[in-house]
C-alpha positions as CSV (number, residue, x, y, z in Angstrom):
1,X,-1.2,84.6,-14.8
2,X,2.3,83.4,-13.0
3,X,1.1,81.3,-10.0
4,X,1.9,82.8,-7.1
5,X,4.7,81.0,-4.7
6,X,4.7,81.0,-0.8
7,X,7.5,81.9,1.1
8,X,9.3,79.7,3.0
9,X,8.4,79.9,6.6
10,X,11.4,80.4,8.8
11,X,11.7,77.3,11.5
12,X,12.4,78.8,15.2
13,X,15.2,77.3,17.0
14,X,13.6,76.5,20.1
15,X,14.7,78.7,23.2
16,X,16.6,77.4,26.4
17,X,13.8,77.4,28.6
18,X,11.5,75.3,26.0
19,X,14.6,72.8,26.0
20,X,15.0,71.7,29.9
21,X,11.2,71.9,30.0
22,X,11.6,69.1,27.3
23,X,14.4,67.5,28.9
24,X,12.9,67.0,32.5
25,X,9.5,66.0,30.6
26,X,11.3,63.0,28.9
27,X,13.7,62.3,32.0
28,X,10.0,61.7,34.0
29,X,8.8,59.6,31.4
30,X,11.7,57.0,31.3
31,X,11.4,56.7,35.2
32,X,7.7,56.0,34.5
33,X,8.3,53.4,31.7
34,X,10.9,51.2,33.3
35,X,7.9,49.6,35.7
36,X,5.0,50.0,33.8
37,X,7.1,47.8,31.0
38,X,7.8,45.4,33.8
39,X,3.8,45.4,34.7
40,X,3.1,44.9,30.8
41,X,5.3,42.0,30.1
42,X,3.8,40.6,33.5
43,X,0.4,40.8,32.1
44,X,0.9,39.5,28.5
45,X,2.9,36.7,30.4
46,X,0.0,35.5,32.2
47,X,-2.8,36.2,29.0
48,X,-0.5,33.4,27.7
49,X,-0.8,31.4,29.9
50,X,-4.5,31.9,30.2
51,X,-5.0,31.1,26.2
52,X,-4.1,27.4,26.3
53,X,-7.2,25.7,24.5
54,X,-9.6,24.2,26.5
55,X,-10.4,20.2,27.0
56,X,-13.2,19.6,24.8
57,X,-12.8,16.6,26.5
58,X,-12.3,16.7,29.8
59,X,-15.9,16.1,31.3
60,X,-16.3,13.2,28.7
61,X,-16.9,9.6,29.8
62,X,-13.8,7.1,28.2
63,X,-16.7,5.4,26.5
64,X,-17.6,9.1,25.0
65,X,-14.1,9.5,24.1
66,X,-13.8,6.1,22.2
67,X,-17.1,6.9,20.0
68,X,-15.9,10.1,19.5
69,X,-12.1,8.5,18.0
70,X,-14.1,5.9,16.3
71,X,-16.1,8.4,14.3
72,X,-13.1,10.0,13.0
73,X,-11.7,6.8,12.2
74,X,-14.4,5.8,10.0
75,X,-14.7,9.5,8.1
76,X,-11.4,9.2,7.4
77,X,-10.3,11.5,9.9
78,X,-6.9,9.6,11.1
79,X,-4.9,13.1,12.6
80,X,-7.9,13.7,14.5
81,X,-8.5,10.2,16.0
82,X,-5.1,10.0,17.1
83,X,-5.3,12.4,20.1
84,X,-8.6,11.5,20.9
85,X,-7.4,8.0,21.3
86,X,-3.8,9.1,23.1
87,X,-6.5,10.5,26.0
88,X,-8.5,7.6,26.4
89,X,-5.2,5.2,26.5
90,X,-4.3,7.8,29.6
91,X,-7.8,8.1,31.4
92,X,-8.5,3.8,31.0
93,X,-5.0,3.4,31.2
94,X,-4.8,-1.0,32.6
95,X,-8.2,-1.9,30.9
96,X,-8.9,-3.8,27.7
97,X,-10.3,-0.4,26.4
98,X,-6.7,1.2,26.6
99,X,-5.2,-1.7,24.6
100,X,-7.7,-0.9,22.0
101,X,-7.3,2.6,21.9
102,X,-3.4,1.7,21.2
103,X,-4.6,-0.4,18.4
104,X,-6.7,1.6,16.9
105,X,-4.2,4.5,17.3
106,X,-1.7,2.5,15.2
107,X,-4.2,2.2,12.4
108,X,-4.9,5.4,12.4
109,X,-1.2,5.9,12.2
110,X,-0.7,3.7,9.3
111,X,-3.0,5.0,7.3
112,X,-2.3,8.5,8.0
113,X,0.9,7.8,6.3
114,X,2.8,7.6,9.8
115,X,4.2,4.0,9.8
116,X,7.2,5.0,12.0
117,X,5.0,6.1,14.4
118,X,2.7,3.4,13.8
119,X,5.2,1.0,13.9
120,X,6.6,2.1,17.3
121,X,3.1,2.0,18.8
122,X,2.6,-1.9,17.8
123,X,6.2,-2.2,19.1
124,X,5.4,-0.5,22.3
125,X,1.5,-2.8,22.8
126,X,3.5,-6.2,21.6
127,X,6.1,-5.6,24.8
128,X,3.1,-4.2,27.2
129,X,0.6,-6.7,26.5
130,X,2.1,-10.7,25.3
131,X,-0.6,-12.5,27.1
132,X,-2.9,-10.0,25.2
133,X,-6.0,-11.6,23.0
134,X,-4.8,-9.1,19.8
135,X,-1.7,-10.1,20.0
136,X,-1.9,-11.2,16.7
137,X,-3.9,-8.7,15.4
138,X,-1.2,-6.8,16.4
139,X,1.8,-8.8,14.6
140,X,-0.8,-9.0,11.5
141,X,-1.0,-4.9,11.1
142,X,2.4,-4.4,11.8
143,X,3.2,-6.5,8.8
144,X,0.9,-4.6,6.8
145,X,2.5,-1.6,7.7
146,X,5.9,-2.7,6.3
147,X,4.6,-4.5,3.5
148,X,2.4,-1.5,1.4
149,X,2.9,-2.1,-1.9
150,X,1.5,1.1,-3.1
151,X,3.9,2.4,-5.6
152,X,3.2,6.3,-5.9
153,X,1.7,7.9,-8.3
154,X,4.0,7.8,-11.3
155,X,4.3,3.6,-10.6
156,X,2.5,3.3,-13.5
157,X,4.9,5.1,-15.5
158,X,7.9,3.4,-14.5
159,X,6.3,0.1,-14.2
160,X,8.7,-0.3,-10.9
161,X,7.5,-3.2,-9.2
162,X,8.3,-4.1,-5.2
163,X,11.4,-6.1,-6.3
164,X,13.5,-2.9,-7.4
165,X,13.0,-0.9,-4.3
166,X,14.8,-1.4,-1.0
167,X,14.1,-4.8,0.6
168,X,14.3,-4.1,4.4
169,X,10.8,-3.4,4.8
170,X,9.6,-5.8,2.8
171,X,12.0,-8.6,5.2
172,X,10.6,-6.7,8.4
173,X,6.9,-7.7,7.4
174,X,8.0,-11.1,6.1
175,X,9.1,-11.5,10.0
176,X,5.8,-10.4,11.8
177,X,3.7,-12.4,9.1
178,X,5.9,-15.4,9.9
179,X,5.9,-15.0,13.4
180,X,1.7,-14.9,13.2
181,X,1.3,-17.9,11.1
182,X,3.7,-19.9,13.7
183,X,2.4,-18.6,17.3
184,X,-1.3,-18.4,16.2
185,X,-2.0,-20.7,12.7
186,X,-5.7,-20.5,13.9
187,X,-6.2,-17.2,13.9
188,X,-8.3,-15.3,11.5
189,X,-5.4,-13.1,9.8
190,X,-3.2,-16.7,9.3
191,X,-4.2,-16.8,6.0
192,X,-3.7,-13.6,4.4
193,X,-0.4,-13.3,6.3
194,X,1.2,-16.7,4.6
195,X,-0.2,-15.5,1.1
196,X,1.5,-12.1,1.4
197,X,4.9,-14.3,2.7
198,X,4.5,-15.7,-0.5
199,X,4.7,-12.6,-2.0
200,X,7.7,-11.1,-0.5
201,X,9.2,-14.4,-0.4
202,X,9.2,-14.3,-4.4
203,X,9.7,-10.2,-4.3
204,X,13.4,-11.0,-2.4
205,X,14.0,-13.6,-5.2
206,X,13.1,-11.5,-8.0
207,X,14.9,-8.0,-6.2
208,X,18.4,-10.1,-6.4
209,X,17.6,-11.4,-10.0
210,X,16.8,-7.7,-11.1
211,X,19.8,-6.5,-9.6
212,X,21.7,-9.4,-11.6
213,X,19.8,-8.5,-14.9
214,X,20.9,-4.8,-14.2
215,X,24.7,-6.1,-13.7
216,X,24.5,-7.8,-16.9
217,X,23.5,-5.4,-18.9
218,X,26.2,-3.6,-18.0
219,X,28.9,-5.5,-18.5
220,X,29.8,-6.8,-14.9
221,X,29.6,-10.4,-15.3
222,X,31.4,-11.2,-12.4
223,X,28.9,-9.2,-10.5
224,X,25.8,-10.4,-12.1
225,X,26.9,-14.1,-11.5
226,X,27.4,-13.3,-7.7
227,X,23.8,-11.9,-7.4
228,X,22.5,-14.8,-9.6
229,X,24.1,-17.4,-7.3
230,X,22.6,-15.4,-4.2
231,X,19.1,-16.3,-5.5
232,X,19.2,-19.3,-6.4
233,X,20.9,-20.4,-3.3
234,X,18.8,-18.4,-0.5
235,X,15.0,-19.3,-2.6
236,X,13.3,-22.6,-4.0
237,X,10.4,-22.7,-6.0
238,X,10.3,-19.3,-6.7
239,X,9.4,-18.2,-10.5
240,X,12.2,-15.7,-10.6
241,X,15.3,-18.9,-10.6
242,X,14.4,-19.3,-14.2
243,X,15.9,-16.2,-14.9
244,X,18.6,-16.1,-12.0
245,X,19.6,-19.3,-14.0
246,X,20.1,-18.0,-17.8
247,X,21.7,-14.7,-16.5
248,X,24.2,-16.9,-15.2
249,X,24.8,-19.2,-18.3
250,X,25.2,-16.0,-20.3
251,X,27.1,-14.4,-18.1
252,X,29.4,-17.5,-17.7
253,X,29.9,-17.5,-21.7
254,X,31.0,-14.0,-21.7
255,X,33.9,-14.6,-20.0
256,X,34.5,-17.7,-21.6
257,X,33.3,-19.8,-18.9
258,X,32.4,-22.8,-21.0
259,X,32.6,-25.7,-18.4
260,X,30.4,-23.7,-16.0
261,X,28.4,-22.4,-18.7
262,X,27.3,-26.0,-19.4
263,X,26.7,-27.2,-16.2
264,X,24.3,-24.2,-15.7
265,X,22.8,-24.8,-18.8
266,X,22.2,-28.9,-18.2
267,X,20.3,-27.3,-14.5
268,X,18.1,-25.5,-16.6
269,X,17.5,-27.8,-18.8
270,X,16.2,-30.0,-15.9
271,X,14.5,-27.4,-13.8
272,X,12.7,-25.5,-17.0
273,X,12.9,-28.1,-20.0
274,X,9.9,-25.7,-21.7
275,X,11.7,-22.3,-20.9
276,X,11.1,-19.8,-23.5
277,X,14.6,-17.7,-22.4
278,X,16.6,-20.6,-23.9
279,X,14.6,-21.3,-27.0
280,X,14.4,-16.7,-27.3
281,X,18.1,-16.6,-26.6
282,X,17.6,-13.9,-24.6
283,X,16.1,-11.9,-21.5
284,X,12.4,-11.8,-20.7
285,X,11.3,-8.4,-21.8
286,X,10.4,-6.2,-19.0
287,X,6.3,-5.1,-19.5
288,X,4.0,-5.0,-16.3
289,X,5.0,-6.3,-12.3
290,X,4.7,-10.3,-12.5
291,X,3.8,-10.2,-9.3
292,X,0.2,-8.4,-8.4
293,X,-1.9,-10.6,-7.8
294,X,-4.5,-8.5,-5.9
């Protein structure tokens, strides 16, 4: 059987009258929509401002506010103690309790992963409070804050140690650990501050002798002798001179150097009479950091 098609149905132009009735229709409309817009952006205007979040925290005591910071401290929770303690530094703002909540805020900072900010809050509590009982406290965590030594997660792979990384940080907590150890020798963060001197004190030796050693290897002599001579002028009794010395003597011999060559080499001689570069003729291998020593 053939199906069956419909006729098209025949579309009516619409007649004059049907128009101006449309016409006026729409012309009443738009005079009726100018202010009722106005009223509508008037009302979501002030639904805004009516959905601002609430204060969980604003019939709290300040000692409700520090337990409150200090349990998110200890889960782990550092972005959500950081507000909590920014409001109590506010509402006991000129008591011991607000000078806490600034040093607790910094930690929470620094191990947030935040040490600029954490580094501007000690900055701000060291110029606000100098008579202040943490004041060393203070100087100790802002060295730790320069001074992580946690290499990433590929460290391992590259075996990069402290000394091949930039060095500003590592001088910047050098400063606030010496600067505890002189004003307060007594104080219970003294000794952990001069151990971790020691540390950066050899990590600064070692950075020039690796930047020598990479100099060397290269080619630039002149170069490597330049940052070989920094070391062992700037640091004593540091295990990285050994090296800073032999880069120079072979350096020295590549260019033909001999005089200088031998008076490096008589130096050595003295300083490391057991050295295993001279006896190896060459550079110490590179295999793990030298320097962890925690």
């Amino acid at each position: 059987m053939t199906p069956v098609v419909a006729a098209p149905r025949r579309r009516l132009a619409p007649s004059p009258m049907t128009t101006s009735i449309l016409c006026q229709k729409a012309a009443t409309m738009s005079r009726i929509s100018a202010p009722l817009l106005s009223a509508l952006l008037a009302a979501g205007l002030l639904a805004g401002c009516s959905s601002t979040p609430e204060d969980k925290t604003a019939g709290w005591t300040t000692d409700k506010i520090y337990s409150e910071a200090r349990d998110e401290l200890n889960g782990g929770a550092y972005d959500k103690a950081v507000p909590l303690l920014e409001k109590l530094e506010g509402r006991a703002a000129g008591t011991p309790l607000a000078q806490q909540a600034q040093l607790d805020k910094a930690y929470a900072q620094y191990k947030g992963g935040e040490k600029a900010q954490a580094i501007a809050t000690l900055d701000r509590f060291l110029k606000l409070h100098p008579a202040s009982p943490a004041y060393d406290y203070a100087l100790y965590l802002k060295g730790l804050v320069n001074f992580n030594d946690n290499l990433g997660l590929f460290s391992w792979i590259s075996r990069q140690d402290l000394s091949e990384r930039d060095q500003k940080a590592a001088k910047d907590s050098f400063e606030s650990f010496r600067e505890l150890a002189t004003r307060f020798p007594d104080s219970r963060y003294a000794q952990d501050a001069r151990q971790r001197m020691t540390y950066i004190v050899n990590s600064l030796a070692q950075y020039e002798v690796h930047v020598a050693r990479y100099y060397y290897e290269r080619g630039a002599y002149v170069a490597a002798i330049s940052r070989a001579q920094i070391a062992l002028a700037d640091y004593k009794d540091v295990p990285a001179l050994e090296e800073a010395l032999f880069i120079l003597i072979k350096s020295y011999d590549a260019l033909g150097m001999t005089q200088l060559r031998d008076d490096a080499q008589r130096v050595m001689l003295a300083s490391y009479p057991q050295s295993q570069l001279l006896s190896q003729n060459g550079l110490k291998p590179k295999t793990g950091p030298w320097w962890k020593v925690w």
